[in-house]
C-alpha positions as CSV (number, residue, x, y, z in Angstrom):
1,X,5.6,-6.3,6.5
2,X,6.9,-9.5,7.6
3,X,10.7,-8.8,5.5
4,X,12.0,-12.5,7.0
5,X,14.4,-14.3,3.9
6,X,13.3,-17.2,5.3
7,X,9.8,-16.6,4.5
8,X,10.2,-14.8,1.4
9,X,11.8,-17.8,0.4
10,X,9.4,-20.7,1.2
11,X,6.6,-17.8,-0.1
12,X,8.2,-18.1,-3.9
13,X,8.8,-21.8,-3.4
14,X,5.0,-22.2,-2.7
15,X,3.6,-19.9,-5.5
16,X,6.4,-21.8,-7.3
17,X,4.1,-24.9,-6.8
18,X,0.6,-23.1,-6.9
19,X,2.2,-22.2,-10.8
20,X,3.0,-25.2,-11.9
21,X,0.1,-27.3,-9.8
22,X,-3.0,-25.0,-10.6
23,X,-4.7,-22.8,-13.0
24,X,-5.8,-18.9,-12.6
25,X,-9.6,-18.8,-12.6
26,X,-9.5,-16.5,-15.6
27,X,-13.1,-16.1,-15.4
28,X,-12.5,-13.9,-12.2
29,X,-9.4,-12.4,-13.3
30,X,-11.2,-11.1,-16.6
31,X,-13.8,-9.8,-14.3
32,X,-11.7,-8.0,-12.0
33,X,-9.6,-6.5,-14.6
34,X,-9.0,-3.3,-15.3
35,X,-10.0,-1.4,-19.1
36,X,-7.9,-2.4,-21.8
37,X,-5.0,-0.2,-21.8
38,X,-4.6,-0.2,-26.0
39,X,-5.6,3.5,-25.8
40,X,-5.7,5.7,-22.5
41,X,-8.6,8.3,-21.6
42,X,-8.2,11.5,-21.0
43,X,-7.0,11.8,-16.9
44,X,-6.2,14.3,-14.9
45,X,-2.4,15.2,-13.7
46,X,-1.2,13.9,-10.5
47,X,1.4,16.3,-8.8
48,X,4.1,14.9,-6.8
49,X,4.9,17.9,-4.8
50,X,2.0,18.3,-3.3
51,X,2.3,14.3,-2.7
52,X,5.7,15.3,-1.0
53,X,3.7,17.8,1.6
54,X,1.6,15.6,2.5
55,X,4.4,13.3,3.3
56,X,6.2,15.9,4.9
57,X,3.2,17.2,7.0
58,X,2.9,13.1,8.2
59,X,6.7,13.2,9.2
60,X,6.4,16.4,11.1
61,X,4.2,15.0,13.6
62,X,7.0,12.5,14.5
63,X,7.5,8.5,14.8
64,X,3.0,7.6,14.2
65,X,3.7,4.7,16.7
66,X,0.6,3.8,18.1
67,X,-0.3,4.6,22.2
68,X,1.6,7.3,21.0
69,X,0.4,11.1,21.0
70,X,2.0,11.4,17.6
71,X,-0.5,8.6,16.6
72,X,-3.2,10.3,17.5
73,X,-2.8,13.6,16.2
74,X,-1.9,12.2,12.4
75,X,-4.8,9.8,12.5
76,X,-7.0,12.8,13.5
77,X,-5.2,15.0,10.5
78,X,-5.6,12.3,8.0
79,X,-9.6,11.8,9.3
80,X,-9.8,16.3,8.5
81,X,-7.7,15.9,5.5
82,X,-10.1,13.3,4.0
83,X,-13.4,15.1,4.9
84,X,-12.0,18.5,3.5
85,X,-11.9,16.7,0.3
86,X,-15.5,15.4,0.6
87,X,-14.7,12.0,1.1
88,X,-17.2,10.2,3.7
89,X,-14.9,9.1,6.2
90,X,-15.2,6.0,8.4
91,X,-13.0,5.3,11.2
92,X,-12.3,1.9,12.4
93,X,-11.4,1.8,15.5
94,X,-10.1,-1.4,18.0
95,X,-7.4,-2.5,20.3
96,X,-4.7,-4.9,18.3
97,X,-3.1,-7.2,20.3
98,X,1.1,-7.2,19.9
99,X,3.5,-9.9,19.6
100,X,4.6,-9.5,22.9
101,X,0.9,-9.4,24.6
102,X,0.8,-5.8,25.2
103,X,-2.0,-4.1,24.1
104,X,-2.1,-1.4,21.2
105,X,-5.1,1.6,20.2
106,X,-5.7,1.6,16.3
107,X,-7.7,2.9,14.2
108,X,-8.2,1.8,10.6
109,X,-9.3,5.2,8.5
110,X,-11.4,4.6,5.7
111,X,-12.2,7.9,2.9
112,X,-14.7,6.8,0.1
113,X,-14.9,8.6,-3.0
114,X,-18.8,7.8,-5.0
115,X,-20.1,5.7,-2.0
116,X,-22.9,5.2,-4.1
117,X,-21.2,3.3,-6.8
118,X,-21.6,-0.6,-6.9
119,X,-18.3,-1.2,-8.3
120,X,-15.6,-0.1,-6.0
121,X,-11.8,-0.2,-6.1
122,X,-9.7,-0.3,-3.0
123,X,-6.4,1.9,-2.6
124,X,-4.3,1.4,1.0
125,X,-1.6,2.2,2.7
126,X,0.0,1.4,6.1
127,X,0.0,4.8,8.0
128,X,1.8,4.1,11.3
129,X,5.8,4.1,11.6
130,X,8.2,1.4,12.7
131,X,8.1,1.5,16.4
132,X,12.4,0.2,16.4
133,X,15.0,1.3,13.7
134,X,16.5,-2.3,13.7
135,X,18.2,-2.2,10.5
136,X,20.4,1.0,11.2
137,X,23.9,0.7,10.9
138,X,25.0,2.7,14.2
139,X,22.0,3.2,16.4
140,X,19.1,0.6,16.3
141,X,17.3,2.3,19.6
142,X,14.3,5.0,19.4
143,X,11.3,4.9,16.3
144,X,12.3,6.0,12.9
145,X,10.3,8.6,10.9
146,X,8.9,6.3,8.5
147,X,9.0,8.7,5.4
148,X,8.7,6.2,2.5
149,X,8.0,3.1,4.5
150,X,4.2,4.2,5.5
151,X,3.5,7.8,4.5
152,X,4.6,7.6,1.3
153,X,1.5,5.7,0.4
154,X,-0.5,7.8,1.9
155,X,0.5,10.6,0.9
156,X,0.2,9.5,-2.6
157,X,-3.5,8.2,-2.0
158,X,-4.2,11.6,-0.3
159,X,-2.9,13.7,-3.6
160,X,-5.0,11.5,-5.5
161,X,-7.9,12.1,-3.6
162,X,-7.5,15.4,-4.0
163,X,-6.9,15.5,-7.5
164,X,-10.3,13.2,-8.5
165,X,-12.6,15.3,-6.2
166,X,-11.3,18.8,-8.2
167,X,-11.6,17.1,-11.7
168,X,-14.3,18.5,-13.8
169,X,-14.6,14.2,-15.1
170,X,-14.6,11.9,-12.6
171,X,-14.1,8.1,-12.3
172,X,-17.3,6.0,-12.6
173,X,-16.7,3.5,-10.1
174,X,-16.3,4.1,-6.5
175,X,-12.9,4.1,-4.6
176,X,-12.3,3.3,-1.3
177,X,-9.0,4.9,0.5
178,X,-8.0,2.6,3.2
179,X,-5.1,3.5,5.4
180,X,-4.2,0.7,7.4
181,X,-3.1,0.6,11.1
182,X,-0.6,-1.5,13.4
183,X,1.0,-2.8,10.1
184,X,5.0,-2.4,10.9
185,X,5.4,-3.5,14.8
186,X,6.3,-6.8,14.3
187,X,9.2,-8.8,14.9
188,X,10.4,-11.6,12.5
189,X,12.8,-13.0,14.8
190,X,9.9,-14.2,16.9
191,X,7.9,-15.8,14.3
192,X,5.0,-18.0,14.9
193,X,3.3,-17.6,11.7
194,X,3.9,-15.7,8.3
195,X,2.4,-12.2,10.3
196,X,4.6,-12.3,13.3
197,X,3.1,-8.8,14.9
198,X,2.9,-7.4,11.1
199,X,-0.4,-6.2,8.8
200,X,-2.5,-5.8,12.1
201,X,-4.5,-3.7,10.7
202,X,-5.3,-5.2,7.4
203,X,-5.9,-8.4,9.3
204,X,-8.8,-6.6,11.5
205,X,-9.9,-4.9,8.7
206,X,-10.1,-8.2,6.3
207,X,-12.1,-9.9,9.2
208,X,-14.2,-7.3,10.2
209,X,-15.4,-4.8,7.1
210,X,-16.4,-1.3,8.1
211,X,-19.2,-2.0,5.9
212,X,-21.1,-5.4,6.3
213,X,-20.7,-7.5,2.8
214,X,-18.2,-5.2,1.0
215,X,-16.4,-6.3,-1.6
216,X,-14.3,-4.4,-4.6
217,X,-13.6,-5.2,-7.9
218,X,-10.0,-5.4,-6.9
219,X,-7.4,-3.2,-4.4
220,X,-3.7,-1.8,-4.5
221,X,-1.6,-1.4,-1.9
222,X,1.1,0.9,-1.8
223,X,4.5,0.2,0.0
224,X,7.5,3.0,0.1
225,X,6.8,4.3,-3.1
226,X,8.4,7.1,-2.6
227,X,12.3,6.9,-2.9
228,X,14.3,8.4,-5.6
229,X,14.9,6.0,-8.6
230,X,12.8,3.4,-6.8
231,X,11.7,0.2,-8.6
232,X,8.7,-1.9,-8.5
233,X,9.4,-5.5,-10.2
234,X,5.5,-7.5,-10.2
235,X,5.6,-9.0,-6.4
236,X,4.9,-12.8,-6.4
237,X,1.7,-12.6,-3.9
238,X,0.3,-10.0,-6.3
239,X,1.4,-12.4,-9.3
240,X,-0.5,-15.5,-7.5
241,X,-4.0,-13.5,-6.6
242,X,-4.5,-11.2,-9.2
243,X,-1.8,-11.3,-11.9
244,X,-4.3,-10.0,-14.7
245,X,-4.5,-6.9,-12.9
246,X,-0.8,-7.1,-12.0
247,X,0.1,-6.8,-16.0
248,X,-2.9,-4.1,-16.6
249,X,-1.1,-1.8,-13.9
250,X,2.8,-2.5,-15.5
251,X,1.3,-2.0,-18.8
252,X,-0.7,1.4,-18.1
253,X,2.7,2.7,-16.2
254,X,4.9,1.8,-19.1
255,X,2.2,3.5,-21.7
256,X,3.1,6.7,-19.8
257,X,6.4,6.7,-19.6
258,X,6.9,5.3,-16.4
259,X,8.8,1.4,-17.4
260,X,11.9,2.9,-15.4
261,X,9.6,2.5,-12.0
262,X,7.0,-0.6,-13.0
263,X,9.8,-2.7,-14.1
264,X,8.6,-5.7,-16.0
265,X,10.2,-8.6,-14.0
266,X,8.8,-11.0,-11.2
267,X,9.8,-9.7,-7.6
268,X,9.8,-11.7,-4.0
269,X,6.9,-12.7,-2.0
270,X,6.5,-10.5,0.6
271,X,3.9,-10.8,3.5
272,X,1.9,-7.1,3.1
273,X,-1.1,-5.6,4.0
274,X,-2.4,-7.3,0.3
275,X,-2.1,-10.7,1.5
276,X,-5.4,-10.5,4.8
277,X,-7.2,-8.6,1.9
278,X,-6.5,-11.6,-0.7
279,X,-6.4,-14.1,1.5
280,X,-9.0,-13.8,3.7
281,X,-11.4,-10.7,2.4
282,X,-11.3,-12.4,-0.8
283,X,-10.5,-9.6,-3.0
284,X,-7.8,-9.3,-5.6
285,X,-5.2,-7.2,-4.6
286,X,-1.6,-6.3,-5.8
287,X,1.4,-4.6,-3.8
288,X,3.2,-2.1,-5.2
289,X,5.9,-2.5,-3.1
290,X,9.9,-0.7,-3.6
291,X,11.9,-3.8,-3.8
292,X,15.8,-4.1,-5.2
293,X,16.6,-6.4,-7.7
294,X,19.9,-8.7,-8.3
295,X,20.8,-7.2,-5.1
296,X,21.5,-10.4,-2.1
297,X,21.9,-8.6,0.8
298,X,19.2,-6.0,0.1
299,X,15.5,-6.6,-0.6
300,X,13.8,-3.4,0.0
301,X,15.0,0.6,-0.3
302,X,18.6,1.5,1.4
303,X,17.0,3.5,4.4
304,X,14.4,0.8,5.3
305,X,13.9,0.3,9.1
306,X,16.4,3.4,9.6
307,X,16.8,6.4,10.8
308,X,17.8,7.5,7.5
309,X,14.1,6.9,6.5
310,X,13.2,10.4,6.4
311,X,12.3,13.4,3.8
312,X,15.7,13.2,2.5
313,X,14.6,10.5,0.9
314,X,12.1,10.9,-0.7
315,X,11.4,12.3,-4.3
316,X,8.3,14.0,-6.3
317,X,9.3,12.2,-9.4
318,X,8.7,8.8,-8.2
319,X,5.7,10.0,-6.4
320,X,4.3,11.3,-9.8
321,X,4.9,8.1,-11.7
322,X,2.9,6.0,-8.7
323,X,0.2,8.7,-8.5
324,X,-0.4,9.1,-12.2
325,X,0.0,5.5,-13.1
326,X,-3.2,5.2,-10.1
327,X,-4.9,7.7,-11.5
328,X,-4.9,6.3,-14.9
329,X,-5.5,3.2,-13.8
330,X,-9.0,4.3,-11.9
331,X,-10.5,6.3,-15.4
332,X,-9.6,3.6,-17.4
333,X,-12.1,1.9,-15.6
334,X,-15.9,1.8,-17.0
């Protein structure tokens, strides 16, 4: 994620703009929306510690910097974790080119649940790990372990695999788990544009679809979802492309009990893996992204871009309200 003040700044100022300058196209937001959530179906129950191994089996392989061998051996875990749970998996990958030149192997990993469906949601996640703690208080040298900021996500998306492909009622529509590549080695203090060496990944992906034509109904992306007492105010970007399905997410979460987490205020604009997919793959997508509120000297989680960003960190409850809230989401759908 490109985290710059600066940016996030201009960002809100824009969308400030876009607000008062433009219309939604509510035909496409009422397309792209999900059920109404006056009464919830019957879904079945996400469980946040197995969410937590499957964090903890990420973090155990060490920093997932890519050229590294770490890298390699949790992009080839996620590929067997997928498969075991009969998604068809599709593996994307190309060299990415870094801010400084140098060249980086990715892979974008791609597990689809009902490939034959014609209506298709998308879930991601980044699954690589800050390549430089360069927020940590005492020692900024050396990869952090990326707990909540990366596998977090996807160990939440992994869980809720799992959990649809052992139900005895599944979703109707198709869902496509994407775990993005090359999304957190960037460097805002170098900027040259609103990426700056972040969303790789997403930007190869959004360019270049591991299926020709695709297109989804809408996507979410998840973002360190997995801290204790963690909050997820709407994020403007997700506001600006698709704010119907924005409110339908907040409004499912608060029907089950989780208002505490999907907070019902208007957060910063940040520049996620979301914004290649709206912006440039032309689908709807929000971010539900950990971001602190009222809070000026700290946007994001307390252990973001630390060393500090490891299992200690992170808590099954939170991962529970995410995964279920996703899950809920996904059979409300028709």
């Amino acid at each position: 994620m490109f985290k710059s003040t600066k940016w996030v700044v201009a960002a809100m100022a824009s969308i400030t703009l876009w607000n008062c300058g433009t219309s939604t196209d509510s035909s496409t937001s009422e397309q792209t929306t999900a059920s109404s959530t006056s009464s919830l179906v019957k879904a079945p129950a996400f469980n946040g510690d197995s969410a937590y191994k499957y964090i903890d089996n990420q973090v155990k392989f060490g920093p997932r910097v890519p050229n590294s061998s770490a890298h390699v051996k949790c992009g080839d875990y996620l590929v067997a974790e997928l498969k075991r749970l009969g998604c068809t998996v599709t593996e994307q990958k190309f060299t990415a080119t870094h801010y400084d030149g140098s060249k980086l192997n990715a892979r974008n990993i791609i597990g689809s649940i009902n490939p034959q469906a014609t209506k298709r949601i998308l879930l991601a996640s980044h699954w690589d790990s800050r390549p430089v703690a360069d927020e940590d208080p005492t020692n900024k040298k050396g990869a952090i372990d990326g707990a909540n900021d990366g596998a977090s996500g996807v160990g939440v998306l992994i869980e809720l695999a799992r959990v649809i492909q052992q139900a005895a009622q599944k979703p109707s529509v198709g869902v496509d788990i994407m775990f993005f590549d090359v999304e957190d080695g960037g460097n805002a203090a170098v900027a040259k544009d609103k990426f700056t060496g972040f969303c790789l990944g997403s930007q190869y992906w959004a360019a270049n679809k591991h299926v020709p034509n695709y297109t989804a109904y809408y996507g979410v992306l998840l973002d360190m979802v997995g801290a204790k007492g963690a909050t997820f105010p709407k994020e403007a970007f997700s506001n600006q492309y698709a704010g119907e399905i924005t409110r339908t997410i907040w409004n499912i979460a608060g029907q089950l009990g989780y208002s505490s987490y999907f907070i019902q205020e208007d957060g910063a604009a940040i520049t996620d893996d979301h914004l290649p997919v709206n912006e440039t793959a032309k689908i709807p997508m929000v971010d539900i992204i950990h971001l602190q509120m009222n809070n000026p000297t700290k946007t994001f989680f307390d252990a973001w871009h630390t060393h500090t960003d490891d299992m200690r960190n992170i808590d099954p409850t939170t991962l529970k309200a995410v995964g279920q809230t996703l899950v809920q989401v996904l059979y409300q759908e028709q």
